[in-house]
DRENPA-3360 file (N, C-alpha, C; in nm, 2 decimals, always signed):
BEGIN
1 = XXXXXXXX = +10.83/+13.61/+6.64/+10.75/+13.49/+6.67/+10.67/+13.51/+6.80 ~ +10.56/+13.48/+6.80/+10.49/+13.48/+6.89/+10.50/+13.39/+7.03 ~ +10.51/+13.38/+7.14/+10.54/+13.35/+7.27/+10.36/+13.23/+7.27 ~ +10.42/+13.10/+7.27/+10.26/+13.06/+7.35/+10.21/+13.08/+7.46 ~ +10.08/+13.11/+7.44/+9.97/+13.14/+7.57/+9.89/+13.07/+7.61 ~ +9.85/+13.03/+7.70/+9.76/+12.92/+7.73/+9.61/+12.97/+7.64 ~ +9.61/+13.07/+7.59/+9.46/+13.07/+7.50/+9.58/+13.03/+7.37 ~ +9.67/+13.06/+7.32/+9.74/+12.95/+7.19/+9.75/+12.87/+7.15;
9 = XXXXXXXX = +9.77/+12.78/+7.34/+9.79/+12.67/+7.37/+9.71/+12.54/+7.29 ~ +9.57/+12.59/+7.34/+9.44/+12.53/+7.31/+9.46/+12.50/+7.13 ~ +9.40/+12.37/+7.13/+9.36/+12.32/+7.01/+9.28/+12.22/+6.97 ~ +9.20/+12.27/+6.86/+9.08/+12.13/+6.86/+9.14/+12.02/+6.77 ~ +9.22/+11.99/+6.71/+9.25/+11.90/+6.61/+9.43/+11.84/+6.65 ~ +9.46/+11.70/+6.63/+9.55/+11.68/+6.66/+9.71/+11.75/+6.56 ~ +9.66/+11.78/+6.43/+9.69/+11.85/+6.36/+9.76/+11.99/+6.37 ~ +9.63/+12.05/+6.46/+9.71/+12.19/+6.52/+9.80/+12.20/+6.61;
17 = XXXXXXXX = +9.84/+12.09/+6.70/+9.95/+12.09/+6.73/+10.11/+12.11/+6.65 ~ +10.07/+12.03/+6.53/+10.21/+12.08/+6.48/+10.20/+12.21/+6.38 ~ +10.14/+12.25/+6.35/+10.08/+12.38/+6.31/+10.11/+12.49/+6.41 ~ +10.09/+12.49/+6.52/+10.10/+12.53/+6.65/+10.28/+12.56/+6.70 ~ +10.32/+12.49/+6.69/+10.45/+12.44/+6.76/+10.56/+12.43/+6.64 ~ +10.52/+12.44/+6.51/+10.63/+12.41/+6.39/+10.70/+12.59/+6.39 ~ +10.80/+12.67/+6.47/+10.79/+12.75/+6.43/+10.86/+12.80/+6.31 ~ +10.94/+12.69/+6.26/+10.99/+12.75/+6.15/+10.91/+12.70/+6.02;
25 = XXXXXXXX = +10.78/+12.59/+6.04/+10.72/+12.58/+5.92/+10.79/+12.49/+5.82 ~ +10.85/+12.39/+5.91/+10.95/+12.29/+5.80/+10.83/+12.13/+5.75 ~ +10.75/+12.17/+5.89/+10.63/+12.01/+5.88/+10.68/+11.92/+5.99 ~ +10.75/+11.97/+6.09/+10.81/+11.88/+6.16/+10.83/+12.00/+6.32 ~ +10.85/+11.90/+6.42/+10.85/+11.97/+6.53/+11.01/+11.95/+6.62 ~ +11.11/+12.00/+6.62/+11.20/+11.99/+6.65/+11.25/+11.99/+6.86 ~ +11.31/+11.99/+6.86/+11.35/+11.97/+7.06/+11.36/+12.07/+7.06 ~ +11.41/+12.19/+7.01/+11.43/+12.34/+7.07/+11.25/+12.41/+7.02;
33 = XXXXXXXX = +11.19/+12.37/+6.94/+11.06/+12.40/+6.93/+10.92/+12.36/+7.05 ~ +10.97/+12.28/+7.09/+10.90/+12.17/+7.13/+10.89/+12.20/+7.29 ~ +11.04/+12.28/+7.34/+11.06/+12.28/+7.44/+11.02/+12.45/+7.51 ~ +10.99/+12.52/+7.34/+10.98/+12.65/+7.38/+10.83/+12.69/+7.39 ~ +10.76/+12.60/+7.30/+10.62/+12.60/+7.30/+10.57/+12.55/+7.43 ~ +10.63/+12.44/+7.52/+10.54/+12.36/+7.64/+10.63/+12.44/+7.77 ~ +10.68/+12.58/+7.74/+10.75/+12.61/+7.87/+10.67/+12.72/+7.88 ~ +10.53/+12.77/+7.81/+10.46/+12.88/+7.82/+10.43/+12.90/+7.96;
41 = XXXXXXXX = +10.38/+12.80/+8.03/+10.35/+12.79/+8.15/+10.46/+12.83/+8.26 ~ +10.56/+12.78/+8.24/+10.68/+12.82/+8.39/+10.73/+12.92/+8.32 ~ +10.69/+13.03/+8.20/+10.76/+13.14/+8.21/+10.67/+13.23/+8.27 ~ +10.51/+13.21/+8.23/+10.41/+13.24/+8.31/+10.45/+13.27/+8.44 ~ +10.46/+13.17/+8.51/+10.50/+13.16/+8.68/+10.61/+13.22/+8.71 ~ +10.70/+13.25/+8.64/+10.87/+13.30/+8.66/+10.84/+13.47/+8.69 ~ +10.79/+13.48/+8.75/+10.74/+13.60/+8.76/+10.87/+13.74/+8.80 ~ +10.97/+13.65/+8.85/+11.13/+13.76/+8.86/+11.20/+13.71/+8.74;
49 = XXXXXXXX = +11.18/+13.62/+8.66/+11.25/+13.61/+8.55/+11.39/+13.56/+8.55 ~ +11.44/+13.48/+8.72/+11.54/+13.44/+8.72/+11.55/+13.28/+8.66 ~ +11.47/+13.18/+8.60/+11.50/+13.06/+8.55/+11.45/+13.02/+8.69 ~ +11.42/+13.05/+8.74/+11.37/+12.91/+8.92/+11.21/+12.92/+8.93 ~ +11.13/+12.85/+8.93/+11.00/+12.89/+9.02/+11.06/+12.82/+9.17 ~ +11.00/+12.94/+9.21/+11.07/+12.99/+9.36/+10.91/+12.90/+9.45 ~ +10.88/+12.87/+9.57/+10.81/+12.82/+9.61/+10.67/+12.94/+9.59 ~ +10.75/+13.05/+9.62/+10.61/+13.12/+9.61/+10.59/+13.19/+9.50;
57 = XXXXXXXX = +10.64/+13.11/+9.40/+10.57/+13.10/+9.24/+10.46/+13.04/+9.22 ~ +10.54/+12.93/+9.28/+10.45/+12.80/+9.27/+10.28/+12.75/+9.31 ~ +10.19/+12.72/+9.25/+10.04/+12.70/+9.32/+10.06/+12.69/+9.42 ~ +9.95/+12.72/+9.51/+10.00/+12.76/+9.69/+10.11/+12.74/+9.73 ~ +10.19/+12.85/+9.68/+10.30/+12.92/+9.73/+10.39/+12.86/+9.80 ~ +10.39/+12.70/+9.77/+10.51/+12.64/+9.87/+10.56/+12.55/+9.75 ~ +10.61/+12.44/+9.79/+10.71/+12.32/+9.73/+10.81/+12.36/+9.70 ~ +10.86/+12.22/+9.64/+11.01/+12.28/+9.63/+11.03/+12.34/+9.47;
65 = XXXXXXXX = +11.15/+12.43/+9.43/+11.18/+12.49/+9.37/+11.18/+12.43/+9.26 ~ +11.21/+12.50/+9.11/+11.20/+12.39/+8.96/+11.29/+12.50/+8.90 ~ +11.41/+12.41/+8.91/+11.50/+12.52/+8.81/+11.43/+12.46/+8.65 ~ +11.46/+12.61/+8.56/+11.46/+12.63/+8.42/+11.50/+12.47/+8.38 ~ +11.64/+12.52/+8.37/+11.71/+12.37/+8.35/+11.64/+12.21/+8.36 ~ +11.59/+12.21/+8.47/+11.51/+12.07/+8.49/+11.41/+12.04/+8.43 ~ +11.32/+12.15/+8.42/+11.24/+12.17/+8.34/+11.26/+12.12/+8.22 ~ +11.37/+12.22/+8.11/+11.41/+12.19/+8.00/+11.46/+12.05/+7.95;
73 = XXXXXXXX = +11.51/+11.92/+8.09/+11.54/+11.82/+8.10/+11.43/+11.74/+8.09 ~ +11.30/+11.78/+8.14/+11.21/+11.69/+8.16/+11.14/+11.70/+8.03 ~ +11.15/+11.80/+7.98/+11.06/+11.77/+7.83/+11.14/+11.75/+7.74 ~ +11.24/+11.75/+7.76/+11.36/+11.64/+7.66/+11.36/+11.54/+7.64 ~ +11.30/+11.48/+7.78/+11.31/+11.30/+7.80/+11.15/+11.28/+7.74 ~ +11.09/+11.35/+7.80/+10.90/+11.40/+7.71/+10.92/+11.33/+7.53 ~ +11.04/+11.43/+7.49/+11.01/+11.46/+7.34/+11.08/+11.28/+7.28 ~ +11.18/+11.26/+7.36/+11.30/+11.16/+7.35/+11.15/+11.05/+7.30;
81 = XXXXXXXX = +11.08/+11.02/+7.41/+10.96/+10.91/+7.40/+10.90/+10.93/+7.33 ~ +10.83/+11.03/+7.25/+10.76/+11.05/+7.17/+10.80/+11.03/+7.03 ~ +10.92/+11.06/+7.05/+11.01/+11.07/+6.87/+10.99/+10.90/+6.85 ~ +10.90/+10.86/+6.83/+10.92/+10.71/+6.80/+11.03/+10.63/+6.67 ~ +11.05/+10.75/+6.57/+11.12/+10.70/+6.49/+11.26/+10.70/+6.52 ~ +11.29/+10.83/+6.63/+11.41/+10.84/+6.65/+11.52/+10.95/+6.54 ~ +11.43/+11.05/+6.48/+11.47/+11.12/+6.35/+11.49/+11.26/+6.43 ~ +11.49/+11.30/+6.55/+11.49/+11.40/+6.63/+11.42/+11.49/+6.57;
89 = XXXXXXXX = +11.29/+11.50/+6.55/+11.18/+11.54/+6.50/+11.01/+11.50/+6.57 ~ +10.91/+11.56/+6.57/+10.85/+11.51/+6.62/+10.75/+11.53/+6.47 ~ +10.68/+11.43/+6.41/+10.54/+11.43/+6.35/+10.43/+11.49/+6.38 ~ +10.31/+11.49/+6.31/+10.21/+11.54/+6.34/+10.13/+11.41/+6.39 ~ +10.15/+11.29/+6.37/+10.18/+11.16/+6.40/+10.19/+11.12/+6.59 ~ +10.36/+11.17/+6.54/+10.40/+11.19/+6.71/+10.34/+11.21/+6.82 ~ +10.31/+11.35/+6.73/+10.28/+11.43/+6.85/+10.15/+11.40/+6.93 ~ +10.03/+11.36/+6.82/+9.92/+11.33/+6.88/+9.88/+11.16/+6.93;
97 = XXXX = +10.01/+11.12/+6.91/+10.02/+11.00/+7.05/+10.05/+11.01/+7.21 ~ +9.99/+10.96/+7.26/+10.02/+10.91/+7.39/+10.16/+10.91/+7.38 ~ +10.26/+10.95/+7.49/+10.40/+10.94/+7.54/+10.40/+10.82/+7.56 ~ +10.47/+10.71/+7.52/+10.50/+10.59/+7.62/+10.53/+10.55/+7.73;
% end
């Protein structure tokens, strides 16, 4: 499977998002899918590969730290909002709604 990249990232249709993010091709976007596709970015920055962006990972090289984990937390709660049906799935639907 292919790693997303911020040139991957990109998409012109709401559609390609789950096209994009479906990796196993079921029509549906799952929490372990969902969380691997929107973490392209802080693996980017993880530049030691230990799960932290360290401050000087981070855009001008300071703030505070972002463990993996929190991360993985915050797009949980992300996907939680969006699953509007609550089928722990996200639609093609879903996805191209606003978060609430």
């Amino acid at each position: 499977m292919l790693a997303a990249t911020p040139a991957l990232a990109q998409v012109q249709r709401s559609s390609d998002y789950l096209a994009r993010m479906d990796g196993d091709r079921d029509g549906r976007v799952s929490l372990p899918e969902y969380q691997r596709w929107l973490s392209y970015g802080f693996d980017a920055m993880d530049r030691d590969r230990d799960g932290v962006l360290s401050a000087a990972e981070l855009p001008g090289g300071r703030g505070r730290h972002i463990e993996r984990s929190s991360h993985l937390s915050a797009l949980a709660a992300a996907f939680a909002r969006q699953d509007r049906d609550r089928n722990g799935y996200l639609s093609a639907r879903e996805l191209s709604a606003p978060p609430p």
